[in-house]
C-alpha distance (Angstrom), angle and dihedral (degrees) to the residues before:
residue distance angle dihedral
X1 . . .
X2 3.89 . .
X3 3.82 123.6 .
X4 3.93 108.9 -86.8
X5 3.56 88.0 33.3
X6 3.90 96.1 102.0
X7 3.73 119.0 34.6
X8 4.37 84.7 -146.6
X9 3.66 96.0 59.8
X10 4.08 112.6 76.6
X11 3.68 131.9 171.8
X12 3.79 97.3 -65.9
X13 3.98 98.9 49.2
X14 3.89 91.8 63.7
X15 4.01 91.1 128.8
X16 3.74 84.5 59.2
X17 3.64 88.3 64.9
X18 4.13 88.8 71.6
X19 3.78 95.6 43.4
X20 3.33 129.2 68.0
X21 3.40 105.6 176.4
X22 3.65 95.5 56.6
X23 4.29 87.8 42.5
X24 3.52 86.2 55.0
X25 4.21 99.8 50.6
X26 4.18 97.3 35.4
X27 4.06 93.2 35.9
X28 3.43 124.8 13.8
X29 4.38 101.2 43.2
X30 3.75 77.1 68.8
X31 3.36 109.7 38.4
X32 3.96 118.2 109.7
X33 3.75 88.1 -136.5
X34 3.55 85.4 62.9
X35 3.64 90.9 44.5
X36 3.48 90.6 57.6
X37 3.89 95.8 43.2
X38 3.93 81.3 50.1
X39 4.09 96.2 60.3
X40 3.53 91.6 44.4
X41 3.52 101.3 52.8
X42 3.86 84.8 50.5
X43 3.97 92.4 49.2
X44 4.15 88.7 51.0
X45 4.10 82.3 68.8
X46 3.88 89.4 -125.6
X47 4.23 104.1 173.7
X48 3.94 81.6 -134.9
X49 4.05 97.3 61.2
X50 3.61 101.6 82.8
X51 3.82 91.2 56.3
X52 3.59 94.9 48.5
X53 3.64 89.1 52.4
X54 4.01 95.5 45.3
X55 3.70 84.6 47.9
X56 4.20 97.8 48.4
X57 3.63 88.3 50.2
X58 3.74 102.0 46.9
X59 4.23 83.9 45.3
X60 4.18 85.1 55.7
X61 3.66 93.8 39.5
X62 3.73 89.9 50.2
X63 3.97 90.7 41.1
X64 3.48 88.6 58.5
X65 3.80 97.2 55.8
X66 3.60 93.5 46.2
X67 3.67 91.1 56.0
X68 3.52 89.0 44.9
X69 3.66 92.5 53.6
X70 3.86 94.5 44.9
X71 3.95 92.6 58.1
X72 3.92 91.4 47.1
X73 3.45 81.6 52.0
X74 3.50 92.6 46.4
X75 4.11 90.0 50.2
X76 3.91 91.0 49.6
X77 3.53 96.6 49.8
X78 3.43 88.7 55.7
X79 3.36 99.0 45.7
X80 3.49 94.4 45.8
X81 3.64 87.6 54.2
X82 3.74 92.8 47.0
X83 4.04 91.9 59.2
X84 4.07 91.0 45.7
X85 3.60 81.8 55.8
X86 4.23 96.3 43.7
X87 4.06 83.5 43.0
X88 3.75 92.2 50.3
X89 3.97 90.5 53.1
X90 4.02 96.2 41.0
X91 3.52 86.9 45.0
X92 3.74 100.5 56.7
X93 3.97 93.8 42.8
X94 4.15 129.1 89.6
X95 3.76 81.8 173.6
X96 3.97 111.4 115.2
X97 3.99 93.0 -160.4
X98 3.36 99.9 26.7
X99 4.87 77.7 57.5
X100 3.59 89.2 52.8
X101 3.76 97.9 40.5
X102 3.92 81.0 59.4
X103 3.88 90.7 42.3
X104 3.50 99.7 56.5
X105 3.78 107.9 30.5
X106 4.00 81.4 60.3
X107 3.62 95.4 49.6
X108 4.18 91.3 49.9
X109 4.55 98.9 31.9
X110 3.56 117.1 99.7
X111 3.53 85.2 -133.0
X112 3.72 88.0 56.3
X113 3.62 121.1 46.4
X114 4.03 91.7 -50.0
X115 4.01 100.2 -128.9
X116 3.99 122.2 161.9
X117 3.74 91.6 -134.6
X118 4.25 153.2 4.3
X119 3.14 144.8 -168.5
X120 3.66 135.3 -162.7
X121 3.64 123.0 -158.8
X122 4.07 125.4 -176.2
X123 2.80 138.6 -137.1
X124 3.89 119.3 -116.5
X125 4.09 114.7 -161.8
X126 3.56 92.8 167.5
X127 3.75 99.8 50.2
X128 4.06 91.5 27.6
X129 3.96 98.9 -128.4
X130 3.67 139.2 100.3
X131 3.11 107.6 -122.8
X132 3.78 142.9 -175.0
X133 4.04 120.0 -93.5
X134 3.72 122.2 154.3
X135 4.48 134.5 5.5
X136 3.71 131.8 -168.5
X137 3.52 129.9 -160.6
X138 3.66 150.0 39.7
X139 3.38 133.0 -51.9
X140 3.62 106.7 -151.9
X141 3.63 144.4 16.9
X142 3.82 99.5 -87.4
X143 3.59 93.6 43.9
X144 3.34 89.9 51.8
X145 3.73 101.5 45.5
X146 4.21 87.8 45.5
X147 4.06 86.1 52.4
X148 4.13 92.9 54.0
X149 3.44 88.1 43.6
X150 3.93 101.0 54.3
X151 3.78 82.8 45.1
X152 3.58 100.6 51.7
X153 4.10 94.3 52.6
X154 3.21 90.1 45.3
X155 3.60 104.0 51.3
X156 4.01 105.2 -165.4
X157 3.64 126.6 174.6
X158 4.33 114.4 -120.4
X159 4.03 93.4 -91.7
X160 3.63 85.8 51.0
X161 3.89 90.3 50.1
X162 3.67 94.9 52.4
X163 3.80 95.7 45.4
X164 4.08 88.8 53.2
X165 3.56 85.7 50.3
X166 3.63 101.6 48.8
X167 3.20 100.9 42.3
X168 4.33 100.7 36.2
X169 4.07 96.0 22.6
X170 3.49 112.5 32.3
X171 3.59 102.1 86.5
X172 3.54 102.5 39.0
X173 4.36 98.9 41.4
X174 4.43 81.6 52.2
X175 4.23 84.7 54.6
X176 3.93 94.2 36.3
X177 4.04 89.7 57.3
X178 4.10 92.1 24.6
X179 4.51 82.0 113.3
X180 4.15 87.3 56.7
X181 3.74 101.3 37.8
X182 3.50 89.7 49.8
X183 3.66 97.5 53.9
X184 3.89 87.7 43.1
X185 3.41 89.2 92.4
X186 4.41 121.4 123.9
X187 3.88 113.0 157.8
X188 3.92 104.4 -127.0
X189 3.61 92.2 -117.2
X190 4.11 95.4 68.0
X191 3.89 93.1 89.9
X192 3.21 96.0 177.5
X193 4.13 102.9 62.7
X194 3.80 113.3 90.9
X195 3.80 102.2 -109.1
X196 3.60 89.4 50.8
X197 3.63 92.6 57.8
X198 3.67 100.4 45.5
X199 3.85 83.8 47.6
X200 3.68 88.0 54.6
X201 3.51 100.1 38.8
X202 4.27 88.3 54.0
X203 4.08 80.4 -147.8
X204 4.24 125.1 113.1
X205 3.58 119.9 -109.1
X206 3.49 130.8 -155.8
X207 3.83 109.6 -160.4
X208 3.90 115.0 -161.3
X209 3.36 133.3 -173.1
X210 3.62 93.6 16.4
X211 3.99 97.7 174.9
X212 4.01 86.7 72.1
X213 3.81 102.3 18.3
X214 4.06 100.0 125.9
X215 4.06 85.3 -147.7
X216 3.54 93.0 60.8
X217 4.22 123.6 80.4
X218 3.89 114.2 -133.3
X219 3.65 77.9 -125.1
X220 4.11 98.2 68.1
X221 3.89 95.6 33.2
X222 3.94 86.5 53.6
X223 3.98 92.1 37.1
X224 4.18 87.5 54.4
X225 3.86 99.5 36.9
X226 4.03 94.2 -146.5
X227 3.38 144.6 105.2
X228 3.85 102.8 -136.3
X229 3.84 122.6 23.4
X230 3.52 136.6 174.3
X231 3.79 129.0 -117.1
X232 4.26 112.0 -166.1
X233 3.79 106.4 170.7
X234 4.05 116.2 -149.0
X235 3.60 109.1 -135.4
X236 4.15 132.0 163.3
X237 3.54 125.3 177.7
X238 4.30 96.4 -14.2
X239 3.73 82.3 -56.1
X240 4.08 106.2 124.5
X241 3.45 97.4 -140.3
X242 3.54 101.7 -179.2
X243 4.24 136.0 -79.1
X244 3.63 145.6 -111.6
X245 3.29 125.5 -130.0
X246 3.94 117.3 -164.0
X247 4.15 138.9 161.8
X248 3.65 140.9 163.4
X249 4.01 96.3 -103.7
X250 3.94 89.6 169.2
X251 3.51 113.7 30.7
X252 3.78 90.5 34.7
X253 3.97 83.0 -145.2
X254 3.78 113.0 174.5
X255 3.76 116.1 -106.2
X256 3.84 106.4 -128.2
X257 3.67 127.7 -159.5
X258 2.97 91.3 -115.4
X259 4.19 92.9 63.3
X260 3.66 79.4 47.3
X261 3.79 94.1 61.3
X262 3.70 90.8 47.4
X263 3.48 99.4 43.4
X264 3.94 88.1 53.5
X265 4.00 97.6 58.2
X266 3.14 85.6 43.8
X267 3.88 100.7 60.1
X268 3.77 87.9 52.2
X269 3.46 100.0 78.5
X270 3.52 93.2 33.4
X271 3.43 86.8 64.4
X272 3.42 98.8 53.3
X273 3.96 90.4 46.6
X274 4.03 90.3 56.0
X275 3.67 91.1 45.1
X276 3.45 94.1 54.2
X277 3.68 94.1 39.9
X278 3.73 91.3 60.5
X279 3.84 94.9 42.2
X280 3.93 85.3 59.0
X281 3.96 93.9 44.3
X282 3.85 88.0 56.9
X283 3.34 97.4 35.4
X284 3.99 86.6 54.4
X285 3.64 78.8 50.7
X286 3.51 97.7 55.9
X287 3.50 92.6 42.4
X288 4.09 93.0 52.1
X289 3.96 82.6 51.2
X290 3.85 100.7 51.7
X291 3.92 89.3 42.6
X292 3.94 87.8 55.3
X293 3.78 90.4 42.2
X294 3.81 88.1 47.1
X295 3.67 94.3 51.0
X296 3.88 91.6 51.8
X297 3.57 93.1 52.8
X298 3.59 85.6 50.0
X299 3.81 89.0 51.6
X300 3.98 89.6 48.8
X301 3.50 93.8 52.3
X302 3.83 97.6 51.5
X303 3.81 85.8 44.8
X304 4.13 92.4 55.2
X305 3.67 92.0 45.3
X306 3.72 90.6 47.9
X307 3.80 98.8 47.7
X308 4.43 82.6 47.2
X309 3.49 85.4 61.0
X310 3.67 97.5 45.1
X311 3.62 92.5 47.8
X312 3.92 84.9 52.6
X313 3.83 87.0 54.8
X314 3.72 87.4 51.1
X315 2.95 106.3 44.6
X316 4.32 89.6 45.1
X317 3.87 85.2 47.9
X318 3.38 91.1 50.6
X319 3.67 103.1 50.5
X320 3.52 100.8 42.4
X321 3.97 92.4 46.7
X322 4.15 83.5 55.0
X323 3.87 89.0 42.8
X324 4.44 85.9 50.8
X325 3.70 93.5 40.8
X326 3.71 106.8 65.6
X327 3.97 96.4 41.8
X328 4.33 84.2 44.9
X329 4.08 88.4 42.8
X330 3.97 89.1 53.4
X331 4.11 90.5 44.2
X332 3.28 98.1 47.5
X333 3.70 96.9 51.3
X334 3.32 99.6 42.2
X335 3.16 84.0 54.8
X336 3.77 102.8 55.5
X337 3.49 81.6 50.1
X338 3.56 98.0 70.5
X339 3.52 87.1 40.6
X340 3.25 98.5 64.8
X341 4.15 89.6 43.4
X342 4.09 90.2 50.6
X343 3.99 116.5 98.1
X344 4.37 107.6 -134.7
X345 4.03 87.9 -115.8
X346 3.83 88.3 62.7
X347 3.77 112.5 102.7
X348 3.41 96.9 -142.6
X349 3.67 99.8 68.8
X350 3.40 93.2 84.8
X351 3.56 95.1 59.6
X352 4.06 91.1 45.6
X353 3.57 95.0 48.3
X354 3.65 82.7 48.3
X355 3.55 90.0 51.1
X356 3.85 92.6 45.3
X357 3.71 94.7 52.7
X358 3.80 98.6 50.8
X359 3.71 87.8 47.9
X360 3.73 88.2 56.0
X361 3.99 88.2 47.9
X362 3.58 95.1 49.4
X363 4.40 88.8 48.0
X364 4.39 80.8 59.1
X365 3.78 90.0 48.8
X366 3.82 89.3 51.7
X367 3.95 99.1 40.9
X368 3.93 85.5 51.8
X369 3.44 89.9 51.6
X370 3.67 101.3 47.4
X371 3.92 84.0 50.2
X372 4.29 84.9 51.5
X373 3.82 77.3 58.6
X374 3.75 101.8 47.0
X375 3.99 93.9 43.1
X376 3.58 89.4 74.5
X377 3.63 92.1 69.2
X378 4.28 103.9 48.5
X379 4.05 117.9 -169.3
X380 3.45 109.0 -149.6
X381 3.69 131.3 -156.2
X382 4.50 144.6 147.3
X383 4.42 98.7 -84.0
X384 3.76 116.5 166.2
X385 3.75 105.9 -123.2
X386 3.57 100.0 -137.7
X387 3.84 94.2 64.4
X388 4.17 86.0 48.2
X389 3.55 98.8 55.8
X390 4.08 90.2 45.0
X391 3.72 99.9 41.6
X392 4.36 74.6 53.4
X393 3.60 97.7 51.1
X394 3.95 87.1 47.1
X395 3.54 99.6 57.6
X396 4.19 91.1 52.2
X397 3.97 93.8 42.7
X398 3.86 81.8 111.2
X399 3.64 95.9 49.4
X400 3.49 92.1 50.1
X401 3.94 97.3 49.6
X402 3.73 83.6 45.9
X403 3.65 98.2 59.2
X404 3.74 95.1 36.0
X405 3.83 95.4 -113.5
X406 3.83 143.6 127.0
X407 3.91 140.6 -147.6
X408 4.09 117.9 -157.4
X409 3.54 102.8 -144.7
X410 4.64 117.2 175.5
X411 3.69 107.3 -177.3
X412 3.61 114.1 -131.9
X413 4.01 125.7 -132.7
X414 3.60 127.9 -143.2
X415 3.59 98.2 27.9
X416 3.98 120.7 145.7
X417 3.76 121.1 -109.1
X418 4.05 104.5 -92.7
X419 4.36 111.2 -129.9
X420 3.88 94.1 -133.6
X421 3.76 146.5 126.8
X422 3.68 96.3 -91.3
X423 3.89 98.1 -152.9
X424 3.56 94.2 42.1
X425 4.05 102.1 53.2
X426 3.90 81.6 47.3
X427 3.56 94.1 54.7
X428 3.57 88.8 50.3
X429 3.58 92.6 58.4
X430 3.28 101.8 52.7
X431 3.63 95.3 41.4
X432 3.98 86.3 54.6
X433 3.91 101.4 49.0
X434 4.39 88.3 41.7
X435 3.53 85.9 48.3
X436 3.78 95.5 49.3
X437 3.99 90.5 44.9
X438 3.70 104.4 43.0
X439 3.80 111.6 130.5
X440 3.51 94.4 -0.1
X441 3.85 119.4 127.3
X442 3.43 111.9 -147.8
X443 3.48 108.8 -8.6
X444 3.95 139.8 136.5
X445 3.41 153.1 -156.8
X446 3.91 139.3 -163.7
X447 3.69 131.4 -127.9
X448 3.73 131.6 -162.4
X449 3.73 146.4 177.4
X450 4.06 128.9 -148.9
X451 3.77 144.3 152.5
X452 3.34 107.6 -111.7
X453 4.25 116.4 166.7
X454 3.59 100.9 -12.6
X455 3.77 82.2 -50.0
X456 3.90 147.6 116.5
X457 3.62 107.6 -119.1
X458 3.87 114.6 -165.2
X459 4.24 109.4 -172.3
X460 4.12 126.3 -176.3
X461 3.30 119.1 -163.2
X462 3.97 128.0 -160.2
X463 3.56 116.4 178.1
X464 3.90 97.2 170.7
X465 3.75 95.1 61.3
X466 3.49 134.0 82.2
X467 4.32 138.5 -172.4
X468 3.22 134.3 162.4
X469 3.84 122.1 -117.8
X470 4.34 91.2 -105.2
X471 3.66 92.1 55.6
X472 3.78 94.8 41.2
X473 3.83 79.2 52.8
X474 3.49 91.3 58.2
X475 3.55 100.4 38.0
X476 3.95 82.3 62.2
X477 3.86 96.7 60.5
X478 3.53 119.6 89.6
X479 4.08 112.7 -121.9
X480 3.78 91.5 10.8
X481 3.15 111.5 167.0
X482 4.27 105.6 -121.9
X483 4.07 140.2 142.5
X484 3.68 97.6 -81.7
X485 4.30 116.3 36.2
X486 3.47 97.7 -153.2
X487 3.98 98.9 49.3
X488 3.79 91.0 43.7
X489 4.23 87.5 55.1
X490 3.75 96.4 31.3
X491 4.08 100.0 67.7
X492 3.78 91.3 32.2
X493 3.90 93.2 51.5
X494 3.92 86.2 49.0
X495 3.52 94.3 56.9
X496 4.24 87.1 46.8
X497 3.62 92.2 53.9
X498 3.99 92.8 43.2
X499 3.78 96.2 50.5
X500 4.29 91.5 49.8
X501 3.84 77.2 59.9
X502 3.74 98.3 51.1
X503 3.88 87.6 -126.0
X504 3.97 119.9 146.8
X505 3.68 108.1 -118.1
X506 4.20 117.1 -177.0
X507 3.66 126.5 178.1
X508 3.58 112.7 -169.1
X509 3.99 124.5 -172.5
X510 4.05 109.5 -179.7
X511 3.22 126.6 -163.7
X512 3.58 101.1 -106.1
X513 3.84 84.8 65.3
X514 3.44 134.1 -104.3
X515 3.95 130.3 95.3
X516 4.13 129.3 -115.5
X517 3.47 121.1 -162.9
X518 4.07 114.5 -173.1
X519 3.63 130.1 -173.3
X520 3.62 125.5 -162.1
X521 3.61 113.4 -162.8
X522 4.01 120.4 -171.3
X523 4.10 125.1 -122.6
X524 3.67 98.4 -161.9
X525 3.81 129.9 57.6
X526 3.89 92.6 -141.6
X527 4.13 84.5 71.8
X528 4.04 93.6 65.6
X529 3.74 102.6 92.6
């Protein structure tokens, strides 16, 4: 045959031109002209045309099921390659919304198993309910009809999908159906509701006419808005996972069997993607928990050996400031006995008073290092600051005249009651404002009281002094080595006792000269760590 020939055979069936066999099955069986060839032969009364007949219309019948057949097979291959591709993603993923991103975005794609809506419910164990979690899809016609159309231009694959709906969607489709999830709620122990039972059951359920369906509260059928839903339970190994809810709210499409089959392999490994999900999500949890709990033991050990080794140094201190004391005690007053018996023409009263005053030096070095030794072990109590910085200035009103100094001090009212070890905090403030005037002739320094934070602030001021940062360094070390003993141990003992307290303690020099020394002394017990 030529081209033209046959009014069948177009541009694309050119190889049928050079077979006839094949032009005669595909074209000619159902060709009218054949039809027409076909009811004449039978009119001519030939003995043969009743079996050519019986045979043309068992070949169409038989056509028809074979075509049939190919496009179901068509459908399942697709389908079947559709869930490899689902499993591959679920399979790959520990992430709980990334899994139901997946989940429902397959349910609701046309590429998927093209439903207007789903929703996935959870199961609670803890709380004992199953309870709504996540929805997909629109909720009216020109949402829906804006949705297809962004898909359709753009075209994406189902991984693709999810992603855009994770990451754009997620949020706002949770808030858009946050009035239905939240009434989605049926503890698992109401048997009788219709989630529970298909839960129970582990079976899918299509529920039709819903309006008048005696199983079905006025509640749900209102909640859902449709006719005819589906209910897909999500079950792995007997454990009731959770269930998915879906229907065709828009195009009011029936829901086959056959979407029920499909939808049910599907929910198996979704199932077993959630579930794992969530047993990675707590045992992240878990595993955030131990490392916190680990670190605080870590913490608590450090702390114990560190408060062994203080205890060492106090009890060290402590023993060889005893062991000094008595031999220094007997010295010393021996002699400020002879002292006292030596005329001021005698030479040698320069060398006992020199004795006498080192003794007296070396009985400060001891009494600050006996209260080294006691600041490991604070008593804390409720003091009114006010009284503790007075009673402090008090008992070095003698220094101060001595050295020609002064210290403003305005007590402040109102101020809460400070949680503290009373003798402590005072030591410290005398220790700081001696420390700071030492030496000096004439010089002064300011100290106030404010609430600052829920907190006692105490803040000395001493504009007429001056160190640089390296020897305010070392003046914070305990035992450094520096010009003067008893200033190097004084500031740095302060600071020990202050931290055993928990109690902020800054010492600021600036440039521009001067030092600042604040105290910040809690008002509740809670703050003590």
């Amino acid at each position: 045959m030529e081209m033209g020939d046959c009014p069948n055979i177009h541009e694309g069936d050119v190889d049928l031109l050079e077979s006839p066999q094949r032009r005669v099955l595909e074209k000619c069986c159902t060709c009218s002209n054949f039809k027409t060839d076909l009811n004449s032969f039978q009119e001519s009364g030939h003995p043969l045309a009743p079996v050519f007949s019986i045979i043309h219309s068992a070949f169409l019948r038989q056509k028809s099921q074979i075509d049939s057949l190919v496009s179901f097979l068509d459908n399942k291959t697709l389908e079947v390659r559709f869930l490899h591709e689902l499993g591959s993603i679920l399979q790959s993923s520990v992430d709980l919304e990334e899994v139901l991103s997946v989940a429902l975005t397959a349910i609701t794609a046309g590429k998927g198993f093209g439903m207007n809506r789903a929703f996935l419910l959870i199961t609670d164990r803890e709380r004992g309910i199953l309870q709504g979690h996540l929805a997909i899809g629109p909720r009216s016609y020109e949402e829906a009809n804006q949705t297809w159309d962004e898909i359709s231009r753009n075209d994406m694959d189902l991984q693709t999908l999810a992603q855009n709906f994770r990451r754009n969607k997620l949020t706002s489709e949770r808030a858009k159906f946050h009035d239905i999830l939240e009434q989605l709620s049926v503890p698992l122990s109401n048997s009788n509701h219709i989630l529970i039972r298909a839960l129970n059951s582990s079976q899918p359920l299509l529920v039709e006419n819903v309006y008048h369906n005696p199983d079905i509260s006025p509640e749900i059928a209102n909640l859902l808005g449709v006719d005819t839903f589906l209910i897909m339970p999500l079950i792995t190994r007997n454990r009731r996972v959770g269930m998915i809810i879906t229907d065709n709210c828009i195009t009011r499409r029936t829901i086959t069997e056959e979407d029920m089959h499909s939808i049910e392999n599907f929910s198996f490994p979704v199932a077993f993607a959630i579930e794992r999900a969530s047993l990675y999500e707590r045992l992240h949890v878990e595993l955030n928990r131990v490392t916190e709990a680990g670190n605080k033991l870590k913490e608590q050990q450090e702390l114990i050996v560190k408060m062994e080794k203080m205890a060492l140094v106090g009890r060290i201190t402590s023993s060889i400031a005893h062991s000094i004391r008595n031999p220094l005690m007997v010295i010393g007053g021996f002699a400020r006995s002879i002292l006292k018996n030596t005329p001021d023409s005698d030479p040698k009263r320069n060398f006992i008073e020199s004795i006498v005053g080192e003794a007296r030096h070396l009985e400060s070095v001891l009494d600050e290092i006996l209260n080294y030794s006691d600041s490991l072990y604070p008593t804390r109590d409720f003091w009114d600051v006010n009284q503790l910085v007075d009673a402090s200035l008090r008992e070095i009103q003698d220094f101060l005249l001595e050295q020609g100094c002064s210290c403003a001090f305005e007590p402040r009212e109102g101020l809460p009651l400070a949680y503290i070890d009373f003798k402590q905090v005072a030591y410290c403030v005398r220790t700081l404002i001696m420390d700071s005037l030492e030496g000096r002739n004439g010089g002064s320094i300011v100290v106030r009281i404010d609430e600052h934070a829920g907190s006692v602030r105490i803040t000395m001021e001493d504009k007429g002094r001056s160190v640089t940062q390296d020897e305010l360094d070392a003046l914070l070390t305990p035992f450094t080595i520096t010009h003067t003993m008893g200033s190097g141990l004084g500031l740095a003992l302060c600071r020990t006792m202050l931290e055993k307290q928990d109690i902020p303690f800054v010492v600021i020099a600036p440039p521009e000269g001067g030092i600042s020394y604040t105290i910040t002394l809690p008002t509740r017990k809670e703050e003590q760590s």
